[in-house]
N, C-alpha and C positions, 0 to 999 in steps of 0.2 A: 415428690420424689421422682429422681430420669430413674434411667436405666445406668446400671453399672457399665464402667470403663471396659470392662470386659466383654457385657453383652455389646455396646457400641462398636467396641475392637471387629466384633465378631460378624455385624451387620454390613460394617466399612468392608471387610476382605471378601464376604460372600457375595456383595455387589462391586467388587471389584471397585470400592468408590463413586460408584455413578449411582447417582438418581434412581430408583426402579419405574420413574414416571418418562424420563426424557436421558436427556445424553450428559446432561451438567455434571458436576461433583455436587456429593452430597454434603446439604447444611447441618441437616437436622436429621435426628433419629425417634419417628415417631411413633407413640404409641396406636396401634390398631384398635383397640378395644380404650376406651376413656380412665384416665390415671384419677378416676374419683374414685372417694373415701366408700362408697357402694361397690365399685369393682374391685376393690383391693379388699375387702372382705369376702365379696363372691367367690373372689376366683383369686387367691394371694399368691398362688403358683406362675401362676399364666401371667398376671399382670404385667412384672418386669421381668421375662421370660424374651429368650429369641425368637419366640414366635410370637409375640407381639410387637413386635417393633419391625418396622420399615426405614429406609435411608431414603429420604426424599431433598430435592435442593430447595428451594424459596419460596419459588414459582409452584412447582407442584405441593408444597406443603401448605404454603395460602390455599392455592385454588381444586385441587386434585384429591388432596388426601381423604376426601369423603369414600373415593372408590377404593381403599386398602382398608378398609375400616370391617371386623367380625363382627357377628349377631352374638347374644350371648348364647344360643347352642353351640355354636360354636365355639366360645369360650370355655363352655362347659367341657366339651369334648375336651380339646386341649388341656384343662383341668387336669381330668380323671387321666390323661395318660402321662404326665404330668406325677400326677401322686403316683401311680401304678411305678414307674420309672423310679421315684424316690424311696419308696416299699424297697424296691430290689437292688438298692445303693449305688446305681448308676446316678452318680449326683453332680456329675460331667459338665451334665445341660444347664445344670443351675449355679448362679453365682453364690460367693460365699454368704456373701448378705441375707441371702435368701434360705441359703441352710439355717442359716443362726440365726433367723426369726423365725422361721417355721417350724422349725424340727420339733 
């Protein structure tokens, strides 16, 4: 599973379309933390979450994307503020998809 059209939308405008590695346009929108069937049970907030994901072009997605990559504390954190955010119905952050498997 990518990231929703929306989180994507939302990666493209915050980087202004460029790379966050170099100067290119971005290809790809990659996942930070690994889209395995273990981190989408860890952590099912965060995984296709804005804050997992990065706009990287070709070149730094091959070669680069090891330096944009969380630890799972860090995952965790983002988790927990994650749930805490969905507790209080600011559900803004999150895509629909993700409401309506999680909730």
């Amino acid at each position: 599973m990518t990231f929703s059209n929306e989180v994507k939308e939302q990666v493209l405008e915050a980087q202004n379309y460029f790379c966050i590695g170099c100067i290119n346009e971005i290809h790809s929108i990659h996942h930070r933390l690994s889209n395995t069937k273990v981190n989408r049970n860890k952590f099912p907030l965060f995984i296709h979450s804005i804050f997992n994901a990065v706009g990287l072009c070709f070149n730094c997605h091959k070669n680069e994307s090891h330096h944009y990559k969380v630890t799972d504390k860090m995952a965790m954190f983002y988790e927990e503020v994650l749930k805490d955010i969905f507790e209080q119905g600011k559900e803004s952050v999150f895509t629909s998809e993700t409401i309506t498997t999680n909730a």
